[in-house]
matplotlib code that plots the C-alpha trace (Angstrom):
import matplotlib.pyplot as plt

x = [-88.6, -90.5, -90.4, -86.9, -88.5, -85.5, -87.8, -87.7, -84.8, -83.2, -80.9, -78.3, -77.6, -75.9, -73.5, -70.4, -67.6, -66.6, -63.3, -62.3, -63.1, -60.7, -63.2, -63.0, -64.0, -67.7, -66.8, -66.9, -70.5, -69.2, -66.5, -68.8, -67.3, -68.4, -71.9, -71.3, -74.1, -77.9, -79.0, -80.4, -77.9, -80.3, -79.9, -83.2, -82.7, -85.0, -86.4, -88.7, -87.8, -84.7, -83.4, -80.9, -81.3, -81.8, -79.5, -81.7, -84.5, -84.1, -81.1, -81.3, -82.7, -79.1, -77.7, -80.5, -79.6, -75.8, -76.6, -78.8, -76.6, -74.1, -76.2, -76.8, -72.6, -72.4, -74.3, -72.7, -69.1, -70.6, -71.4, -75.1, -77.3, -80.8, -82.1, -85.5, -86.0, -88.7, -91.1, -94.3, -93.0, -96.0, -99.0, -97.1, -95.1, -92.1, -92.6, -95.6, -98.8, -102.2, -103.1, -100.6, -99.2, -94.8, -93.2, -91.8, -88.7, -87.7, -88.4, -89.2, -93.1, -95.7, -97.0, -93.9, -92.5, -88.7, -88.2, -87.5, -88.4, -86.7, -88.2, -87.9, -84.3, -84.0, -85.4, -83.1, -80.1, -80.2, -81.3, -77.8, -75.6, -76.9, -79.1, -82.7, -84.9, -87.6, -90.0, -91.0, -94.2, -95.9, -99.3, -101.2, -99.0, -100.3, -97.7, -95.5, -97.6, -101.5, -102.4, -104.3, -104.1, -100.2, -101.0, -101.4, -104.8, -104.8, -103.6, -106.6, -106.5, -108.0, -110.4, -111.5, -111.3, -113.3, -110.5, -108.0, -107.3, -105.0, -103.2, -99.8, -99.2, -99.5, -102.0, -103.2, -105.3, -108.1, -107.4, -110.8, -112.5, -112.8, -112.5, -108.7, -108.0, -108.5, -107.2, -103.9, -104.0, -104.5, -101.8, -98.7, -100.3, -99.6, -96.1, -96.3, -98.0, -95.6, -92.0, -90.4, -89.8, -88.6, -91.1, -93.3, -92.2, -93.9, -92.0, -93.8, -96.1, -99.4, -101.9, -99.8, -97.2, -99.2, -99.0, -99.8, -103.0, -104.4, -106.8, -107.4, -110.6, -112.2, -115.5, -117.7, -115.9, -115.7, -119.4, -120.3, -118.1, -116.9, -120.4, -119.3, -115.6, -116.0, -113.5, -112.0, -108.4, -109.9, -111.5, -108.5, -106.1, -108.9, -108.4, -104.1, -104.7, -107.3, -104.6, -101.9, -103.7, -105.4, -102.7, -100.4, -103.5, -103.3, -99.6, -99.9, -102.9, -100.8, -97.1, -96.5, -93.4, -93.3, -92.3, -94.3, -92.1, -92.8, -90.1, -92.3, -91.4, -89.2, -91.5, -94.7, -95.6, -94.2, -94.4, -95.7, -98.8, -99.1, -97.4, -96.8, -94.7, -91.0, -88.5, -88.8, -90.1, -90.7, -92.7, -94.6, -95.8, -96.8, -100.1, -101.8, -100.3, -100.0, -102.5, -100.5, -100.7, -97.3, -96.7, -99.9, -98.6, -96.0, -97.4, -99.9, -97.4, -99.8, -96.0, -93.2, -90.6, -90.8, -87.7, -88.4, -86.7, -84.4, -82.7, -81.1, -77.8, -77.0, -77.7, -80.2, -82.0, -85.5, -84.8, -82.1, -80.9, -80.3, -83.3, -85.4, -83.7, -84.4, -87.7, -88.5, -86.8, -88.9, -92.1, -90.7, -89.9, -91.7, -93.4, -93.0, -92.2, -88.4, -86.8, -84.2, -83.6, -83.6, -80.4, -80.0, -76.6, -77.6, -76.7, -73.5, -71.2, -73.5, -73.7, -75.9, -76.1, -74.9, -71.5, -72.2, -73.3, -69.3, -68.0, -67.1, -67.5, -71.1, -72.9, -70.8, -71.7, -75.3, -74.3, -72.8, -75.5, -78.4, -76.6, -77.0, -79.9, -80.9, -84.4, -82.7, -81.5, -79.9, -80.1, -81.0, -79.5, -80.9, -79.6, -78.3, -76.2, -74.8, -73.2, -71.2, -70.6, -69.9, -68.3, -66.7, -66.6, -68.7, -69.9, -66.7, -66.2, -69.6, -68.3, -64.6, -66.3, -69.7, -69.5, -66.6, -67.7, -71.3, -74.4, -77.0, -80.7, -83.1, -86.2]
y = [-52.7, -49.5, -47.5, -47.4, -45.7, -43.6, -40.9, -40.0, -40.3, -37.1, -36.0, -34.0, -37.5, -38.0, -34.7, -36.9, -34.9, -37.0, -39.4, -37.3, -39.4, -39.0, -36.6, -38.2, -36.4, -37.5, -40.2, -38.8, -39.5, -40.6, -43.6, -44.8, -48.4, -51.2, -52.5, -56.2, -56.9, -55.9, -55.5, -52.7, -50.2, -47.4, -44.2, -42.6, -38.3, -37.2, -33.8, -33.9, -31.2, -30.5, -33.8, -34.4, -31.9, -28.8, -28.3, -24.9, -23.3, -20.2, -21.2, -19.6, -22.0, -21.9, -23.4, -26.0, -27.1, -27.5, -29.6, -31.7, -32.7, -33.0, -35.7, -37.3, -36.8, -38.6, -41.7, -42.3, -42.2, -44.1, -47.4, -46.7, -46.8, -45.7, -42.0, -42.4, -38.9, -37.6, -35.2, -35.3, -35.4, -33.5, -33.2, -30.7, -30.9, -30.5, -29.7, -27.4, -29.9, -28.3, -30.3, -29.2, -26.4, -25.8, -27.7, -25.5, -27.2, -25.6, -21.7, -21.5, -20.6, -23.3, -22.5, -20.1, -20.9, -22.0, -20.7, -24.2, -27.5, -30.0, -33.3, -32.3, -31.0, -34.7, -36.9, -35.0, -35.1, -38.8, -40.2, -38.2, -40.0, -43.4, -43.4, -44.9, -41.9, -43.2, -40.2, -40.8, -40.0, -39.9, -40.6, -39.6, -37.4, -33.3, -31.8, -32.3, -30.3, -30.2, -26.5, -26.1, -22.4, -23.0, -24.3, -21.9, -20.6, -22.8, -26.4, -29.0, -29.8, -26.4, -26.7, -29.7, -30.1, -33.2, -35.0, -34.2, -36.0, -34.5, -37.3, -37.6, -34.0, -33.8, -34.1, -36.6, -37.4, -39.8, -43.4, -44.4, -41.9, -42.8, -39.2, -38.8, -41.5, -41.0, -37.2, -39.0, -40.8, -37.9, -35.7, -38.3, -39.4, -35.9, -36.1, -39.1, -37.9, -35.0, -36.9, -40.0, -40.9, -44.9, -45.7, -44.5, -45.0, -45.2, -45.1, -46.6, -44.0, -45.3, -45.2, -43.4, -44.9, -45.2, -42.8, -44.4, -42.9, -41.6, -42.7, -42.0, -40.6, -42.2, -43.2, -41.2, -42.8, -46.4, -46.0, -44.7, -47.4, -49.9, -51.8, -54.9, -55.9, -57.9, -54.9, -51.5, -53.2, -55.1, -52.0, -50.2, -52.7, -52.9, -49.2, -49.6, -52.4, -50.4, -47.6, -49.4, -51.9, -48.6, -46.5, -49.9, -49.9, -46.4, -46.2, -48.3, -47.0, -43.4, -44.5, -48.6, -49.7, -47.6, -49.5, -49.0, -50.1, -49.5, -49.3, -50.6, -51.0, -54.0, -56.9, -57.9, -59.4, -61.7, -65.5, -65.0, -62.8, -64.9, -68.1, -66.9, -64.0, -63.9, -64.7, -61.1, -59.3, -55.9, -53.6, -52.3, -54.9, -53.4, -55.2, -54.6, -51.0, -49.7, -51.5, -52.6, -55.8, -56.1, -59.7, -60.0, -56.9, -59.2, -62.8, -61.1, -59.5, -56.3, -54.3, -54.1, -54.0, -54.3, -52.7, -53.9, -51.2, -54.1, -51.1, -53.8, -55.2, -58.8, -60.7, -57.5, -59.8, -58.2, -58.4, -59.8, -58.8, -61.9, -64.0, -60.9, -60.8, -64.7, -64.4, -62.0, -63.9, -67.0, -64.4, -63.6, -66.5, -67.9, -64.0, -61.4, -59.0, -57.5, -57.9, -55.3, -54.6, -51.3, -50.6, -48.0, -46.1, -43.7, -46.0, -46.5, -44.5, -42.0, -41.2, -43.5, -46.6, -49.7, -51.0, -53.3, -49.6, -48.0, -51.5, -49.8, -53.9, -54.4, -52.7, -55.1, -58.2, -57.5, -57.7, -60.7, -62.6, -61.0, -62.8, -66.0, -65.5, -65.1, -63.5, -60.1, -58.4, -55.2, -52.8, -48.9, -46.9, -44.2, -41.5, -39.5, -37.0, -40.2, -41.1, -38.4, -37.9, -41.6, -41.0, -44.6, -45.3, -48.0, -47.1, -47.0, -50.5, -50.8, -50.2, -51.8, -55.1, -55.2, -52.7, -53.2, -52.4, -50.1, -52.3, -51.9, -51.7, -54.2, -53.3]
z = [399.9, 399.5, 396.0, 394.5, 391.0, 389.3, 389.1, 392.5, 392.9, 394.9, 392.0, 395.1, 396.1, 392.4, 392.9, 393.8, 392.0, 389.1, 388.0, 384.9, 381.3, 378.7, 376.0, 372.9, 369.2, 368.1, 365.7, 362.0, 360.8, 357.4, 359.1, 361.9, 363.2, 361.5, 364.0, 364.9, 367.1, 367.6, 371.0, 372.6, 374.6, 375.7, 378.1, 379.3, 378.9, 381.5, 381.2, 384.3, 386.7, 384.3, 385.9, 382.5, 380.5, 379.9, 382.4, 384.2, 382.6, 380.6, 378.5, 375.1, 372.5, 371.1, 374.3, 374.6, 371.7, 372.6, 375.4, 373.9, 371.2, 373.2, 375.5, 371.8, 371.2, 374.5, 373.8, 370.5, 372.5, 374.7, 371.9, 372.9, 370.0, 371.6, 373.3, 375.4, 375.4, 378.0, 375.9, 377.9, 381.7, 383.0, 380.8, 378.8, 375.8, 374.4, 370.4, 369.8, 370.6, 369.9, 372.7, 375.8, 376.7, 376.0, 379.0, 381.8, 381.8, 378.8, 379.8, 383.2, 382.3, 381.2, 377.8, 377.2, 373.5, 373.4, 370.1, 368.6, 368.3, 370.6, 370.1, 366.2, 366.4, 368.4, 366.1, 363.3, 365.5, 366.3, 363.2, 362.2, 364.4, 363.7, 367.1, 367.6, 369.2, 371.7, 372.2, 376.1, 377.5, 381.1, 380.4, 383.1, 385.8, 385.4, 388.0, 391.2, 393.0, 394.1, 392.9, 389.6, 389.9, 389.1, 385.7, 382.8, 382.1, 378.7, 380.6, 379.7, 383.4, 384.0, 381.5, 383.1, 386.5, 386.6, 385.1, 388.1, 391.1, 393.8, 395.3, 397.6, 397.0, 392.8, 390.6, 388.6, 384.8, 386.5, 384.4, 384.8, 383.0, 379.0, 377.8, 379.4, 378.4, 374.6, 375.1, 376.4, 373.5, 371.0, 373.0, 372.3, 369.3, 368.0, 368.2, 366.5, 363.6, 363.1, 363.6, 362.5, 366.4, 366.5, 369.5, 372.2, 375.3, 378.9, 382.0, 385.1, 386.4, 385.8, 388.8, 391.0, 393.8, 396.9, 399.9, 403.1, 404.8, 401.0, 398.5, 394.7, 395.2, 391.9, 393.6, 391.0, 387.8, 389.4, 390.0, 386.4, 384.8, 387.1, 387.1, 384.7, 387.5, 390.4, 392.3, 391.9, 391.5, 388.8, 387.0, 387.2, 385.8, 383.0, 382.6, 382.2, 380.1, 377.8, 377.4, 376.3, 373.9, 372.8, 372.6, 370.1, 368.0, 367.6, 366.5, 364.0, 362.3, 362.7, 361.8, 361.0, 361.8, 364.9, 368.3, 371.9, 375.0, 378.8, 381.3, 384.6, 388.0, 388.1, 390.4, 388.7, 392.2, 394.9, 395.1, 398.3, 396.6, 393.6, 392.3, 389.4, 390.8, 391.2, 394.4, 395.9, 398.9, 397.5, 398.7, 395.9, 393.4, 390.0, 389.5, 393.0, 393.8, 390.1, 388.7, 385.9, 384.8, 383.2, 383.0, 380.7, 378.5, 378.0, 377.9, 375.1, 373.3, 373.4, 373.2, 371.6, 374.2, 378.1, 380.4, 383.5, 386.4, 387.9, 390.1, 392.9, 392.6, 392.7, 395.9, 397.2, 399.9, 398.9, 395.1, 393.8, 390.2, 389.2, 390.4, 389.1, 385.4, 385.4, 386.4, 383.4, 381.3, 381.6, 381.3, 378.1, 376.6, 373.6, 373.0, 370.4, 373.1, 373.6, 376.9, 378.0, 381.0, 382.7, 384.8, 388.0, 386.6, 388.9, 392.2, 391.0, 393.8, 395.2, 398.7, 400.9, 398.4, 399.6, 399.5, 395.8, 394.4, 395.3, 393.0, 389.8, 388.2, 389.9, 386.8, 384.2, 386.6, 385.7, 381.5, 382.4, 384.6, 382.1, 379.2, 380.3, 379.1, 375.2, 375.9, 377.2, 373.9, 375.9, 378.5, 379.2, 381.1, 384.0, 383.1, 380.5, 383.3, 384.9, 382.1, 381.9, 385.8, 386.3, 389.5, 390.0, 386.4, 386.4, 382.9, 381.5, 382.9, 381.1, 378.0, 378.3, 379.0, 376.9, 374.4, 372.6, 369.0, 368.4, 367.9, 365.8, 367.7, 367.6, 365.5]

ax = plt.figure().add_subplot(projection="3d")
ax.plot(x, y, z, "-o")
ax.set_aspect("equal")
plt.show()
């Protein structure tokens, strides 16, 4: 059907003026509600092109900070019990790396200091409220456009320009090459290091999206280390697979106890590809277009937790919600790997969607056909601004239906 990602998703087409929400007080810290339940009820905050938060660049650190707690305020109003915050969304950083340069998003200029710590001030501010804090990272995306002279002088991209690959209009970390892939590692493992985050998270940008007509030009690294695979599609699903075995082995040695998930596109691949695949006719299939083999992540239990992007609603005729949520579910089954299951908030009553995406109850259908089946422990929600726009209140019908009392995470 063509990419569907949340990431690129046109964020005017969300403006629809909001139904107002009764504002409650944040519940006192001290009396929180007694948790009845564990499952996983997550909202990705996306910072990328100040999609969620901060609202504009150049907001006084004092006013970053207001919104961001308030996002966190939000979520716990909400019975949510989990913040993916986006920390890395474009080879930058958002607490001060020695590795990347301050993100943009936060000032305006790259490498500009905020004056503060956000993913710090995060990890403090959730922990506070009783809320899991997921740092999230992109690994391998440098920018959303194809000029290096845009970067600041500093940006490792610059300083190594034989790491790059322009492709589709952005620029790219080239997976195939072993020295980004352990600086990728060191960047995020930084952050690691310095905060008690609850997980790493990776969203499902790996090898990027494909643009009709364009190629990755990775000739020169396929032909310095490509030599042992019996094709390019092979080497570079070797290459995803060696960064996030890598990149769990690393976490554990840094911070035990710490969790790695990956939010991937939502179809593995299609019966008609493989067998093995699921009931769909999507357009993009995650293992021959991403090269990432997700259903082995799984199967292997190389990850914590998997959030598939199942961004259709029920009955889609080129994936349908519910044949895609079984079909995970049975990939699951009998692993160490947590299945929740990523959910497109975002659809819910903006202009152009479909009419199941204007049905305030077609986002609590999916809580009730997902629990049907025990290997989904939760859902996470895209994204943190549509849950407090929530044009058709489909959230609150969310919460009315599902979330009834807070829950604690899984862990």
């Amino acid at each position: 059907m063509g990419r569907m990602s949340r990431r690129a998703f046109t964020v005017a087409a969300l403006t629809t003026l909001m139904v107002a929400q009764g504002a409650t007080a944040a519940p006192d810290r001290r009396t929180a509600p007694r948790r009845t339940a564990t499952e996983m009820r997550g909202v990705w905050l996306a910072t990328v092109n100040n999609r969620d938060w901060p609202s504009r660049t150049g907001l006084t650190a004092a006013q970053q900070r207001t919104e961001l707690t308030a996002h966190l305020d939000r979520a716990v109003r909400d019975r949510l019990n989990t913040v993916l915050f986006q920390v890395r969304p474009t080879a930058d950083a958002l607490w001060p790396s020695p590795y990347e340069p301050w993100s943009q998003v936060l000032t305006g200029t790259q490498g500009k200091s905020p004056g503060w710590d956000p993913l710090g001030t995060a990890v403090t501010e959730a922990h506070a409220r009783g809320l899991q804090l997921h740092a999230w990272f992109n690994p391998y995306r440098i920018a959303n456009h194809s000029d290096p002279e845009r970067l600041v002088a500093s940006h490792p991209a610059r300083r190594h320009p034989d790491w790059v690959v322009p492709y589709g209009g952005k620029l790219y970390y080239n997976p195939g090459l072993p020295k980004v892939r352990a600086f990728v590692q060191d960047a995020i493992l930084d952050a690691v290091a310095r905060y008690p985050v609850d997980a790493v998270h990776f969203d499902d940008y790996f090898y990027p999206y494909p643009v009709a007509g364009q190629s990755f030009a990775d000739d020169a690294a396929y032909d310095a280390y490509g030599g042992a695979f019996s094709n390019r599609a092979a080497w570079r699903r070797d290459n995803i697979d060696r960064l996030v075995k890598e990149t769990a082995a690393r976490i554990r040695q840094v911070r035990p106890g710490t969790q790695f998930g990956i939010s991937p596109f939502g179809v593995w691949r299609n019966a008609a590809t493989d067998s093995r695949g699921s009931d769909t006719r999507a357009g993009v299939q995650a293992y021959d277009d991403l090269y990432a083999d997700t259903r082995a992540w799984v199967r292997n239990s190389w990850i914590d937790y998997l959030v598939p992007q199942v961004y259709w609603n029920i009955g889609y005729p080129a994936a349908d919600y519910a044949k895609v949520v079984s079909w995970w579910s049975a990939v699951a089954k009998g692993t160490n790997t947590r299945l929740y299951i990523g959910e497109a908030l975002y659809k819910a009553g903006a202009a152009g969607q479909p009419a199941a995406w204007q049905d305030p109850a077609e986002l609590s259908r999916h809580l009730t056909r997902a629990a049907a089946h025990p290997e989904v422990r939760g859902h996470v929600w895209f994204a943190a601004q549509d849950t407090a726009k929530d044009p058709i209140r489909a959230m609150a019908r969310v919460i009315a239906d599902h979330y009834g009392r807070p829950a604690n995470p899984p862990r």
